[in-house]
C-alpha positions as CSV (number, residue, x, y, z in Angstrom):
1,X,2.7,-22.3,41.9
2,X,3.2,-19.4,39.3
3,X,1.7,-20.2,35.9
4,X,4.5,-19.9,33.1
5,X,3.8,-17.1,31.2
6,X,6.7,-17.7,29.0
7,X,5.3,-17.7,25.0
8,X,5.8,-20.9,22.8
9,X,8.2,-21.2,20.3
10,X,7.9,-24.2,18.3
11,X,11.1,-24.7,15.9
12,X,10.1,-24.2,12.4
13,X,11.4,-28.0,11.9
14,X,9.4,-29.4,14.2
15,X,7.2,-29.7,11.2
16,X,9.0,-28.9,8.0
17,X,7.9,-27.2,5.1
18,X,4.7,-29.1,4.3
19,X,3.4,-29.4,7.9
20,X,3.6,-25.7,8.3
21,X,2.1,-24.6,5.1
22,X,-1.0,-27.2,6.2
23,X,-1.0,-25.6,9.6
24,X,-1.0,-22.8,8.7
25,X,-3.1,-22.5,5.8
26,X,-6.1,-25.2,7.3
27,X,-10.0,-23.9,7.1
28,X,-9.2,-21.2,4.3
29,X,-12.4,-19.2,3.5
30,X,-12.9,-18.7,0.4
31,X,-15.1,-15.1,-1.0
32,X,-14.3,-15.2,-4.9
33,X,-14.3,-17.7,-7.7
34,X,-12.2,-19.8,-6.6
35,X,-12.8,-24.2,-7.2
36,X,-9.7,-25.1,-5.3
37,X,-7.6,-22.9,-3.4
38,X,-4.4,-24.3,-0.6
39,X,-3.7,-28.1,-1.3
40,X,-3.1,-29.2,-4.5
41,X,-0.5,-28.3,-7.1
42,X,-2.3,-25.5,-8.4
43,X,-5.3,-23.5,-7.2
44,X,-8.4,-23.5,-9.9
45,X,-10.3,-20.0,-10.6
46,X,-13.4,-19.9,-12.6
47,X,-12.7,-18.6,-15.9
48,X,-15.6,-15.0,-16.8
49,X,-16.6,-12.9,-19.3
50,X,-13.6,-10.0,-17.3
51,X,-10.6,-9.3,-18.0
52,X,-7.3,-10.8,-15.4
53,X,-5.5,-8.5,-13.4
54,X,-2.2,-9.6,-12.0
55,X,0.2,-7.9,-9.5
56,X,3.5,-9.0,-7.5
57,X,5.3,-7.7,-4.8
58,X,8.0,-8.3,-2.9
59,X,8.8,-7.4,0.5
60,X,12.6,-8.0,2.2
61,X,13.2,-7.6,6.0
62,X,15.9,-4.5,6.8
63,X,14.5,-2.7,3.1
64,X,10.6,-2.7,3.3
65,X,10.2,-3.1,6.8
66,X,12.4,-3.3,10.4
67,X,11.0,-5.7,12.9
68,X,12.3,-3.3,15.9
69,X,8.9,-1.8,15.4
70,X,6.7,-3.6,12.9
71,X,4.6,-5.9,14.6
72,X,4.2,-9.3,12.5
73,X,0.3,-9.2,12.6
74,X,0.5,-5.7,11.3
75,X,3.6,-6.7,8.8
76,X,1.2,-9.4,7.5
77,X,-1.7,-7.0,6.7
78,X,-0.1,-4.6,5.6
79,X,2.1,-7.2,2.6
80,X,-1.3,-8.2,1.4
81,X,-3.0,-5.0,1.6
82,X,-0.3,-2.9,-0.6
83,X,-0.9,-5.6,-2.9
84,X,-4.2,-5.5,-3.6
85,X,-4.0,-1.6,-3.5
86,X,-2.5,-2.2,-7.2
87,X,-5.6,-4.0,-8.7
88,X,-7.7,-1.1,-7.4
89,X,-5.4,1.3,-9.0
90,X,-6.6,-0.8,-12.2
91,X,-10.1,-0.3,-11.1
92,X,-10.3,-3.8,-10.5
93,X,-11.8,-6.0,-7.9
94,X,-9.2,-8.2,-6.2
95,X,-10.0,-11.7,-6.4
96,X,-7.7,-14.3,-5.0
97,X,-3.9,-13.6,-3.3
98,X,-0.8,-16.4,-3.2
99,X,1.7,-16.0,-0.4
100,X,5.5,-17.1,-0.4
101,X,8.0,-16.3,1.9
102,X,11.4,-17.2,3.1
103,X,11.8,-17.7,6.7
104,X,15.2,-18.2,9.1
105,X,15.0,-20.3,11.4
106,X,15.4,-17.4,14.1
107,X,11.1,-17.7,13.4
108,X,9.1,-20.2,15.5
109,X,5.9,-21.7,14.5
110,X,4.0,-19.1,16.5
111,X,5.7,-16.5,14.5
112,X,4.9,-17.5,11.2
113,X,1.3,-18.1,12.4
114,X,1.1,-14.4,13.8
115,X,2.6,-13.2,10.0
116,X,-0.2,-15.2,8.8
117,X,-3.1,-14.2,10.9
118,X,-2.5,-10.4,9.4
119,X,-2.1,-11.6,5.8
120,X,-6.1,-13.8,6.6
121,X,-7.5,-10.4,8.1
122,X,-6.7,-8.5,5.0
123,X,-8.3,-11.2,3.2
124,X,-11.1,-11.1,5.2
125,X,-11.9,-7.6,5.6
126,X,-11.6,-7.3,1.4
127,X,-12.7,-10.6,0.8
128,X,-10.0,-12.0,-0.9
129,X,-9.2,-15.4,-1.3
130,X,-5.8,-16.5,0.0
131,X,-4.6,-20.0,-3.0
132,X,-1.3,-20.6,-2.3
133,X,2.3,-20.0,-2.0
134,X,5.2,-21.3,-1.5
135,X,7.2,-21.4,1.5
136,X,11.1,-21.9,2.0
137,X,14.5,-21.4,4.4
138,X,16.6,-18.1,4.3
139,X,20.1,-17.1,6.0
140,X,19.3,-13.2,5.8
141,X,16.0,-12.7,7.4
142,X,12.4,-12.6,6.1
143,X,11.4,-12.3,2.7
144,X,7.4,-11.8,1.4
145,X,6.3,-12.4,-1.8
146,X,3.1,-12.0,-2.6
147,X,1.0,-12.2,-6.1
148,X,-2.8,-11.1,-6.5
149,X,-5.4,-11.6,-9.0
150,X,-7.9,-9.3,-10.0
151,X,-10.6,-9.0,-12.5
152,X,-12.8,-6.3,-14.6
153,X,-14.6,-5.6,-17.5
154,X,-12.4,-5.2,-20.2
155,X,-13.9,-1.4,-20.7
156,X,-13.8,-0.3,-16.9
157,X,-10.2,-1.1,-16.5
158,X,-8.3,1.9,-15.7
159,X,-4.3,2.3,-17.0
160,X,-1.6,4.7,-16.3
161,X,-1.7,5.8,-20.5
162,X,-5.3,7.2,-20.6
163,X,-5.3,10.8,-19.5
164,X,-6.2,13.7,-21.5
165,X,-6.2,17.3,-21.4
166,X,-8.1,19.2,-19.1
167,X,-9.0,16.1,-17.4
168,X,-9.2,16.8,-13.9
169,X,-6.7,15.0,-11.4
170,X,-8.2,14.0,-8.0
171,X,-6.6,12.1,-4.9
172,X,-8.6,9.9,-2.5
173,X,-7.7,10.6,1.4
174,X,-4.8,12.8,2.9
175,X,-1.2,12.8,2.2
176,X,1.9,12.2,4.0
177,X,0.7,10.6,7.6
178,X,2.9,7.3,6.4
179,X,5.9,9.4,6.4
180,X,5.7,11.0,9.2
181,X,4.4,7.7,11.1
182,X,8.0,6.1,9.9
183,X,9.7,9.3,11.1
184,X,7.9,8.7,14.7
185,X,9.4,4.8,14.8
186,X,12.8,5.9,13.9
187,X,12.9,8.4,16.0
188,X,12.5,6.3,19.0
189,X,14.0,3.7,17.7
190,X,17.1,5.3,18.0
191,X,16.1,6.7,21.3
192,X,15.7,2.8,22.8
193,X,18.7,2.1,20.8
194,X,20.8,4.8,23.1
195,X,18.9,3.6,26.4
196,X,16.6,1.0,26.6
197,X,15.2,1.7,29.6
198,X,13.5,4.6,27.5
199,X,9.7,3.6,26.4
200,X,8.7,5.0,23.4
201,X,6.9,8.0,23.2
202,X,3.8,7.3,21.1
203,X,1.1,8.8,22.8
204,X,-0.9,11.2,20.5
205,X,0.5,9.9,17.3
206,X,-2.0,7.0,16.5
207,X,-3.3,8.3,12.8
208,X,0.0,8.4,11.3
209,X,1.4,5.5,12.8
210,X,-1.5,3.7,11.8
211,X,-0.8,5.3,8.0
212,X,2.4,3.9,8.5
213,X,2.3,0.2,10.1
214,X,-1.4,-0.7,8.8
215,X,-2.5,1.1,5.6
216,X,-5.7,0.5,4.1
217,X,-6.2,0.1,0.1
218,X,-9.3,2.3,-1.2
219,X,-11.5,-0.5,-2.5
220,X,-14.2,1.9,-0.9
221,X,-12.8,4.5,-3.7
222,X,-13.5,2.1,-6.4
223,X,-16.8,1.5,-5.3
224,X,-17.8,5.1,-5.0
225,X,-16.6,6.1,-8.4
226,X,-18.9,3.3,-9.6
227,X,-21.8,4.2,-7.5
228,X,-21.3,7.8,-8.9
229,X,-21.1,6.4,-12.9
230,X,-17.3,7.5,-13.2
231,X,-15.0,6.0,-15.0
232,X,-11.2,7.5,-14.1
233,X,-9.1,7.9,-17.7
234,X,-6.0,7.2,-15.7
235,X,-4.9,5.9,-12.9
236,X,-2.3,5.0,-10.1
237,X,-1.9,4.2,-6.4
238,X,0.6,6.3,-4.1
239,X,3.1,3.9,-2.9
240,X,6.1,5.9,-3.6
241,X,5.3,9.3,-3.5
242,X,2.6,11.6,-5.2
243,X,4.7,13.4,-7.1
244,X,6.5,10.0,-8.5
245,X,3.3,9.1,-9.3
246,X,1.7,11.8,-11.0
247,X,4.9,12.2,-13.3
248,X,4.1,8.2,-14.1
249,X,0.4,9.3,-15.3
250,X,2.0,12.0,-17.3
251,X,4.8,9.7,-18.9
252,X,1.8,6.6,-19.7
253,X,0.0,9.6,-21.6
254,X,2.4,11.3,-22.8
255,X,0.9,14.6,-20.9
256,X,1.9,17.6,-19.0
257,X,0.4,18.7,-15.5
258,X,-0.2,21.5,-12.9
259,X,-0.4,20.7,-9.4
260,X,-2.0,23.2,-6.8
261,X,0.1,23.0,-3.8
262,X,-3.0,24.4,-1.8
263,X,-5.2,21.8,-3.0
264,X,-3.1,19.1,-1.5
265,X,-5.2,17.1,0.7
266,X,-2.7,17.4,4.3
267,X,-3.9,15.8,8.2
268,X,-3.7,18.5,10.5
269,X,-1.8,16.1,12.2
270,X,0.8,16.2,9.6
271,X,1.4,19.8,9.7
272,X,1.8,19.9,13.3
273,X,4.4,16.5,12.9
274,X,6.1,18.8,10.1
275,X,6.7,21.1,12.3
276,X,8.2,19.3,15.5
277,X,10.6,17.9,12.8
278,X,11.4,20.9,11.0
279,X,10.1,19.8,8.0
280,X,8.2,21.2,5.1
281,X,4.8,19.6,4.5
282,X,4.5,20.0,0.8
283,X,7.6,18.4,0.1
284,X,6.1,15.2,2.9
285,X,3.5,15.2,1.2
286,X,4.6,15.2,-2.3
287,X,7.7,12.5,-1.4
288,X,7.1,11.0,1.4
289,X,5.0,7.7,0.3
290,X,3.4,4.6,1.5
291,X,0.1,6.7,1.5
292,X,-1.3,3.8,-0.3
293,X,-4.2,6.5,-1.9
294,X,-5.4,6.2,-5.2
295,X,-4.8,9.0,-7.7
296,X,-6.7,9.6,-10.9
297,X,-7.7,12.0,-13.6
298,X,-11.2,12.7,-15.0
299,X,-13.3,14.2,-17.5
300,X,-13.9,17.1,-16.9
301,X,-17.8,16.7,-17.1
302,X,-17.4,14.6,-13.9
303,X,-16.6,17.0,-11.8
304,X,-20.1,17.5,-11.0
305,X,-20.4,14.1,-10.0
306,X,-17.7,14.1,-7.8
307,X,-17.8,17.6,-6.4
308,X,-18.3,17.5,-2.4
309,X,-17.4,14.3,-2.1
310,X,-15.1,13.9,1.7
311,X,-13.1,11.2,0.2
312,X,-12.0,12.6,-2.9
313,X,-9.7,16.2,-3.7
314,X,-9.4,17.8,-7.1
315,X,-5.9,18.8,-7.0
316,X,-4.6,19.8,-10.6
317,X,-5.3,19.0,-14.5
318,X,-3.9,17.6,-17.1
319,X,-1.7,19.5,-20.2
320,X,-1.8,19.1,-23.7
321,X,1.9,19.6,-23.7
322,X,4.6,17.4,-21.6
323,X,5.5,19.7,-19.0
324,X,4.9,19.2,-15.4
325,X,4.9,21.7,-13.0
326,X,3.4,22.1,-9.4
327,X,1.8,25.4,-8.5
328,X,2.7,27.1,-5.5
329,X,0.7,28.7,-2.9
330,X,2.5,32.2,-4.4
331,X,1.3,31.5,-8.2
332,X,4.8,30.7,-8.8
333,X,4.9,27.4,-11.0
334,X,8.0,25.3,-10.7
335,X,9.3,22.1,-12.3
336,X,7.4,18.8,-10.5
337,X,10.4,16.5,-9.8
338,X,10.3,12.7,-8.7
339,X,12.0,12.2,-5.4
340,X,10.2,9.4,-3.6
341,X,11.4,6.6,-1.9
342,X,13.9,4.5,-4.8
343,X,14.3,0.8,-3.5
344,X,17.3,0.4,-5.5
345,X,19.0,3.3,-4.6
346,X,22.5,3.4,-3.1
347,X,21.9,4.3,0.5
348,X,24.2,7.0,2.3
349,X,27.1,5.9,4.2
């Protein structure tokens, strides 16, 4: 007799709202101060000596992500992990994380519990304790909302408002493998949406479909500009763009920039991806987004400190006047413009 292979899908009303936040919330570890996380009305946190960092964000099915391609696990782990990317754009240490989501009932049990296991693995690999959340019904697909708490002394938090002139601007990692791992899934996407007796052609493409489906904050950045006795005057993470983001720096302190197009860190990768799609790399790397790197100015004393460093690329300074230009590989400057991704957007018929 064949064994049935056939995966379990337990109706999400097989054990209503309560039942499912127990299940699937049950033996919780907890890394941080935390006196009382899931199952009471509120979660308790031990008050310190720090300052509170707080961040929300909120993720909607056919907007932030398309389950054609975006594995659950991976969907879960990324959510939390793009969250606590913003307390370490604070120069913060993320603490504790709360979850809520609303879930049609197109979603079985094992579903949710898939979501979830992503969403523990990010707690576990930054050890971040999950508290809490809230969990509802929805007639248009999945929503994620998610809230984290962080904490810092109040003289090593970092804001967008601190940068001076001739501070130094450096980026942590490479630039634009996100974009060009979403370019890859829509791609054949479309291709299995033609035939779908096409597989998808992923072969070769791991690094920026990894950028893309399961990003990684730079807690490790934060750590190393710590170890190093560096405290950034400013700064952001790259969630929509580096250009987007740099102009943010420059608005919050009320400064001007120039941007070396040559110093942009780039994946060879990216360039050859740029390429095959016929398009140019700069303009990836400055727009594209979900790069999830942390960018931030310095003194200009700290370069020394810094200098060498594989994780971290000196890519422009600061201006004592407001204008903003990137720098291009000719000499040429030219006006740095904001065209990363815009949620709210009208999208093209």
């Amino acid at each position: 007799m064949l064994e049935d292979k056939t995966p379990q899908r337990t109706p999400l009303g097989d054990l209503g709202e309560f039942g499912l936040i127990k299940h699937i919330t049950s033996k919780i570890p907890l890394y941080n101060d935390t006196v009382l996380g899931v199952g009471d009305d509120a979660a308790i946190i031990e008050a310190r000596d720090e300052q509170t960092l707080i961040s929300t964000d909120m993720l909607v099915e056919g907007v932030h992500f398309d389950l054609s391609y975006q594995p659950l696990k991976h969907l879960g782990y990324k959510a939390a992990v793009v969250n606590l990317s913003d307390i370490y754009a604070m120069n913060g240490n993320a603490t504790q994380l709360v979850v809520s989501m609303a879930v049609s009932n197109r979603f079985p049990v094992e579903a949710v519990e898939e979501l979830y296991s992503g969403i523990r693995l990010a707690c576990e690999r930054f050890h971040v304790d999950l508290v809490g959340g809230d969990t509802t019904s929805s007639t248009s697909g999945l929503i994620l909302s998610l809230t984290v708490l962080g904490k810092q002394k109040a003289e090593k938090v970092v804001r967008r408002d601190g940068a001076q002139p001739s501070d130094l601007i450096v980026v942590s990692g490479d630039l634009g493998g996100a974009y060009m791992g979403l370019q890859i899934l829509e791609r054949e996407k479309a291709v299995f949406q033609e035939n779908p007796d096409i597989q998808p052609d992923l072969q070769g493409n791991e690094y920026v479909l990894e950028r893309q489906l399961k990003p990684e904050a730079r807690q490790d950045v934060v750590k190393i500009l710590h170890e190093l006795d560096v405290v950034p005057t400013s700064m952001i993470d790259i969630s929509d763009g580096l250009s987007s983001e740099l102009l943010h720096l420059c608005e919050g302190s009320k400064r001007g920039c120039r941007l070396f197009e040559e110093k942009i860190p780039i994946d060879p990768k990216v360039y050859d991806l740029c390429e095959e799609f016929n398009l140019n790399t700069t303009t990836v790397a400055l727009n594209g987004g979900e790069d999830y790197e942390l960018l931030f100015t310095i003194k200009l004393e700290d370069f020394d400190k810094i200098k060498g460093n594989p994780n971290l690329s000196v890519i422009g300074h600061i201006t004592e006047d407001e204008n903003r230009y990137l720098v291009t590989r000719d000499n040429v400057a030219i006006e740095l413009t904001a065209q990363g991704w815009n949620p709210l957007a009208d999208k093209e018929e």
